[in-house]
C-alpha positions as CSV (number, residue, x, y, z in Angstrom):
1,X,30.1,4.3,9.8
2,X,32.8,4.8,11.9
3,X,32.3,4.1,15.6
4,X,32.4,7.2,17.4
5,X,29.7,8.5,15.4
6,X,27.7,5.4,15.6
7,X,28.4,5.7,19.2
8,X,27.2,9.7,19.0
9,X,24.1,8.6,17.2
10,X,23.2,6.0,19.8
11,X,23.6,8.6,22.6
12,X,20.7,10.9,20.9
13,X,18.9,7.8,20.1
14,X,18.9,6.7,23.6
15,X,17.9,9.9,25.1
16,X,14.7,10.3,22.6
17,X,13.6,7.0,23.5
18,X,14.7,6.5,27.3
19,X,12.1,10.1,27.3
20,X,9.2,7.9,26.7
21,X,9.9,4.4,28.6
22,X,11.8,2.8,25.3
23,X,15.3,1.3,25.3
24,X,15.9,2.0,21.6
25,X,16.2,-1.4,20.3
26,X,14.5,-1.3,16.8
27,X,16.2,2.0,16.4
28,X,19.9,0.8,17.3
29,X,18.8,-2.8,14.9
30,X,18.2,-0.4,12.4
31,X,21.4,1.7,12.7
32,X,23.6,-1.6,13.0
33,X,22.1,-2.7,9.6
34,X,22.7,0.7,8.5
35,X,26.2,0.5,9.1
36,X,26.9,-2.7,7.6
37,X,27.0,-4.7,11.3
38,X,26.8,-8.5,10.6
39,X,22.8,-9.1,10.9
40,X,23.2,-12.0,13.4
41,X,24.7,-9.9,15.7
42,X,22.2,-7.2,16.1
43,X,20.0,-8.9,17.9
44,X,22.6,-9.0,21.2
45,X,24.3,-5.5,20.5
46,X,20.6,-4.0,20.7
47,X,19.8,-5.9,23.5
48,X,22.7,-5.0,25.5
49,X,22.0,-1.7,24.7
50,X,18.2,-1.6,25.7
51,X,19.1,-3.3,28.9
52,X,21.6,-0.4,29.8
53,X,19.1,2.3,28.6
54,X,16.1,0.8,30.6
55,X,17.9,0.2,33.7
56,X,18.4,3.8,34.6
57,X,14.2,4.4,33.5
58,X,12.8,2.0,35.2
59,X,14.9,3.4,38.4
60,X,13.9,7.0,37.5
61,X,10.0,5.9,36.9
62,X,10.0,3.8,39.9
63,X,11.9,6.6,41.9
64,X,9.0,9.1,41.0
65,X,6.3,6.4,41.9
66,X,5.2,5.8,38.3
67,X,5.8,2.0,38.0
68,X,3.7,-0.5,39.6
69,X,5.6,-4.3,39.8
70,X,2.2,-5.5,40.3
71,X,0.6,-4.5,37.2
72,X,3.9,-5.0,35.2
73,X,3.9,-8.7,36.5
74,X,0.7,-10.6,34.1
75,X,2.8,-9.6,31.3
76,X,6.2,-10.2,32.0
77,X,5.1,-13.5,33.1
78,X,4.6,-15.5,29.4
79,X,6.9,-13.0,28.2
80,X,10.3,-13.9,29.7
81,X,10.3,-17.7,28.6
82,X,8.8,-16.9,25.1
83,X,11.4,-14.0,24.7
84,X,14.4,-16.4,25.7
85,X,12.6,-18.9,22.8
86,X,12.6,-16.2,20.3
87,X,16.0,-15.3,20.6
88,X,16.8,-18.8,19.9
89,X,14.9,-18.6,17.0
90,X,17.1,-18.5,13.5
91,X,15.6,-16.0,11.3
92,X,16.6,-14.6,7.7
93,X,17.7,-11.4,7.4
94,X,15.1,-10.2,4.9
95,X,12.3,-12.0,7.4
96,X,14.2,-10.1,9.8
97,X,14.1,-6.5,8.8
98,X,11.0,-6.8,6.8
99,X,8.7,-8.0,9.4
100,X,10.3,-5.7,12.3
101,X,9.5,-2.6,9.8
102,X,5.8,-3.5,9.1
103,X,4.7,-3.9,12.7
104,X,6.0,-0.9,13.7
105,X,5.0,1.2,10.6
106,X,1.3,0.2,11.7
107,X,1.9,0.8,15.0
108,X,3.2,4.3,14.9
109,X,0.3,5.4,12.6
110,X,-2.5,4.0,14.8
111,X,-1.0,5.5,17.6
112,X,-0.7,9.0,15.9
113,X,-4.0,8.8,14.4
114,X,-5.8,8.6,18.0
115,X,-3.8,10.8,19.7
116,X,-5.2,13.8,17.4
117,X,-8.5,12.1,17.6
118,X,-8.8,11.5,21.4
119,X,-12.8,10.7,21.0
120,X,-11.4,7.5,19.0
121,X,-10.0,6.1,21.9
122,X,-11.7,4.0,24.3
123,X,-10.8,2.8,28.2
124,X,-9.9,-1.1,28.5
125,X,-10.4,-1.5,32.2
126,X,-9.7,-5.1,32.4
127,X,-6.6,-5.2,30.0
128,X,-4.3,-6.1,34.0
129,X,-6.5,-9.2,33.6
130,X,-4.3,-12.2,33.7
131,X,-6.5,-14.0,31.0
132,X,-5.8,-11.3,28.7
133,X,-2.3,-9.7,29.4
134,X,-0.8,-13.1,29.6
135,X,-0.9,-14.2,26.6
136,X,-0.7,-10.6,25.2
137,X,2.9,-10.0,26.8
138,X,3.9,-13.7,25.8
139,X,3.1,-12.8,22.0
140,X,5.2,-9.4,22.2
141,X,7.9,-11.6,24.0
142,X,8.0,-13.9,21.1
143,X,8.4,-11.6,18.5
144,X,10.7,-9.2,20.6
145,X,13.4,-12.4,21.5
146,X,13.6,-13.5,17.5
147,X,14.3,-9.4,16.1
148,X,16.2,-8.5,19.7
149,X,14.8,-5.7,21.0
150,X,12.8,-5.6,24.2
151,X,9.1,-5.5,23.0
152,X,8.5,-2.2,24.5
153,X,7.7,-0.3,21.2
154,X,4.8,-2.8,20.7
155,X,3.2,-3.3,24.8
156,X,3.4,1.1,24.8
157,X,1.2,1.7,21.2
158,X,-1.4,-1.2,22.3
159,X,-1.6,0.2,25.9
160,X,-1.9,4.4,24.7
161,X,-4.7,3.0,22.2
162,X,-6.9,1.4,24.9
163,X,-5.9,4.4,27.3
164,X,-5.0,1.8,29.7
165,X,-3.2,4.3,32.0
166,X,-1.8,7.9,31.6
167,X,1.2,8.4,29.4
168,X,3.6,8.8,31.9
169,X,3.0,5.4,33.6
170,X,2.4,3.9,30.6
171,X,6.2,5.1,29.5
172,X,7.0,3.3,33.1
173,X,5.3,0.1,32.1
174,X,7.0,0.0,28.3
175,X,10.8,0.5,30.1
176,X,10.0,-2.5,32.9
177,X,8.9,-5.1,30.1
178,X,11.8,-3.7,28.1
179,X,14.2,-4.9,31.0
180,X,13.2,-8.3,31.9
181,X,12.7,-8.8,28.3
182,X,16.0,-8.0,26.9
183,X,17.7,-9.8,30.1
184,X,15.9,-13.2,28.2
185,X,16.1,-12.3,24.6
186,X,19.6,-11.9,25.5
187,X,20.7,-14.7,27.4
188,X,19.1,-16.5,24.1
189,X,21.0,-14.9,21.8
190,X,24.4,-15.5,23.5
191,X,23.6,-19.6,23.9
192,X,22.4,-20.1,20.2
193,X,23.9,-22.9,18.9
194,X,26.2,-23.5,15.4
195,X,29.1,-22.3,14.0
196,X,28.8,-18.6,14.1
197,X,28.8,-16.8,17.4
198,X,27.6,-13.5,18.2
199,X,29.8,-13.0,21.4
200,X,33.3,-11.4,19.4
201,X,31.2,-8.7,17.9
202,X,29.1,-8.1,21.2
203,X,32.0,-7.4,23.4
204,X,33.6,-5.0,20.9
205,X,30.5,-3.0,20.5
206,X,31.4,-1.3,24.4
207,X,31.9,2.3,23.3
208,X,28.1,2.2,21.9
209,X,27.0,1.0,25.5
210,X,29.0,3.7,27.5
211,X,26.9,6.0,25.0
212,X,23.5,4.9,25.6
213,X,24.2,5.0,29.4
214,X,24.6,8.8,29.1
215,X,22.0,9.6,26.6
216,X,19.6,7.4,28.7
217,X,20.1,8.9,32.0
218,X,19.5,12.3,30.3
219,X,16.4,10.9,28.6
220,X,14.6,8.8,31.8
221,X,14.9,12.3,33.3
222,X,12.8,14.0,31.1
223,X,10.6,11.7,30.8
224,X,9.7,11.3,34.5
225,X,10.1,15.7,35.1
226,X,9.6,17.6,32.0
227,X,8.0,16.1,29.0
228,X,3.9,17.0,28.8
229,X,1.7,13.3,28.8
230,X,0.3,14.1,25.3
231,X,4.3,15.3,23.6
232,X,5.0,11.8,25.4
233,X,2.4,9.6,23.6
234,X,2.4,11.7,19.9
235,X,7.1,11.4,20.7
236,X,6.1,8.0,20.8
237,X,4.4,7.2,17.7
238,X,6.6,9.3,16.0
239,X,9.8,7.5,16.9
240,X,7.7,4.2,15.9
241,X,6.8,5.3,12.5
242,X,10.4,6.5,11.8
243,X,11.8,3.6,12.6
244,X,9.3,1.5,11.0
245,X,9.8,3.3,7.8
246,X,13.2,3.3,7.7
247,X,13.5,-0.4,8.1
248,X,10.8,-1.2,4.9
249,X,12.9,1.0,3.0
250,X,15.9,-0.8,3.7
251,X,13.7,-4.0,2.9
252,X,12.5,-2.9,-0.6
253,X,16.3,-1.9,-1.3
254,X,17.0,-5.3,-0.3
């Protein structure tokens, strides 16, 4: 795919996703696979991007008094370090794509499933608990760091299906674990070690970047004016389960 229209692709990516607190990054990994990118340098390209998208949402969410640094802080706090570790992680491509696809494929249509069946869902009040978000966010930050993307897509679906907060905060919550999460992944990615770095193909992919800072400007907007609570959770799980199941087809072709 040529790059303009990659880049035009990642501008309506980032604006879907930037609407409900997400940077984009399983969507951009699978694009870049789509497109025939080299597979070890997704990870950073995706990264990159999520941290440009996020930026501008956790400034509009913050802006509009949405996001809480407190709350955010139990799991950002594993997260980071365990994020940095999984991007120095070497992982197959297969492992890569495959595993990326299930989670998110399970996580879309649990999310889905309770939104049209509110009575199903039930109120965690203790989910800010250290003892229990810790290790939670450093999990997500594990698994984010070794696919490169920010975690977000996984912390949002597990925080909608305890109804840990309203949508809209929730969408605040997803982008500021995105952030700090992609700032580590990243950082990992860019010191792996070997023969083969991903820096050559990370500074040429600029014209995607300049297009995920317009569609996620437009996007963080939406989400934080115009976009209902309940549009925002059943867009999220939506956007999960596409991605998801585009990735596991990709697999099986593989």
């Amino acid at each position: 795919m040529p790059m303009i229209a990659l880049a035009a692709v990642f501008l309506v990516v980032a604006v879907l996703y930037s609407s409900v607190g997400f940077g984009g990054g399983s969507s951009y990994n699978a694009l870049l696979v789509l497109s025939g990118t080299d597979f070890r340098s997704i990870p950073a390209i995706s990264l990159s991007c999520n941290i440009v998208v996020v930026s501008g949402g956790v400034y509009h969410f913050h802006k509009a008094g949405l996001l809480e640094f407190k709350a955010l802080l139990p799991f950002v706090a594993l997260s980071i370090p365990m994020s940095w570790v999984g991007g120095h992680v070497q992982i197959q491509e297969t492992t890569f794509i495959g595993l990326l696809g299930l989670v998110l494929l399970t996580t879309g249509g649990q999310m889905i499933w309770t939104s049209l069946r509110p009575g199903m869902r039930r109120k965690i009040h203790n989910l800010d608990h250290w003892a229990i978000s810790v290790p939670v966010g450093g999990m997500i930050g594990l698994l984010s760091g070794m696919v490169g993307i920010g975690g977000g897509i996984f912390l949002s679906p597990l925080l909608n299906l305890m109804t840990w907060a309203e949508p809209r905060k929730i969408a605040a919550m997803a982008s500021g674990f995105i952030l700090v999460n992609s700032l580590a992944g990243l950082s990992g990615q860019l010191m792996k070690q070997g023969d083969w770095s991903p820096a050559d193909e990370w500074l040429a992919s600029w014209p995607l970047l300049l297009a995920v800072l317009v569609g996620g400007q437009v996007g963080s907007c939406l989400g934080t004016r115009i976009l209902p609570d309940e549009w925002i959770r059943r867009l999220t799980g939506l956007l999960v389960i596409y991605v998801g199941a585009r990735l596991l087809w990709q697999w099986f072709a593989m």
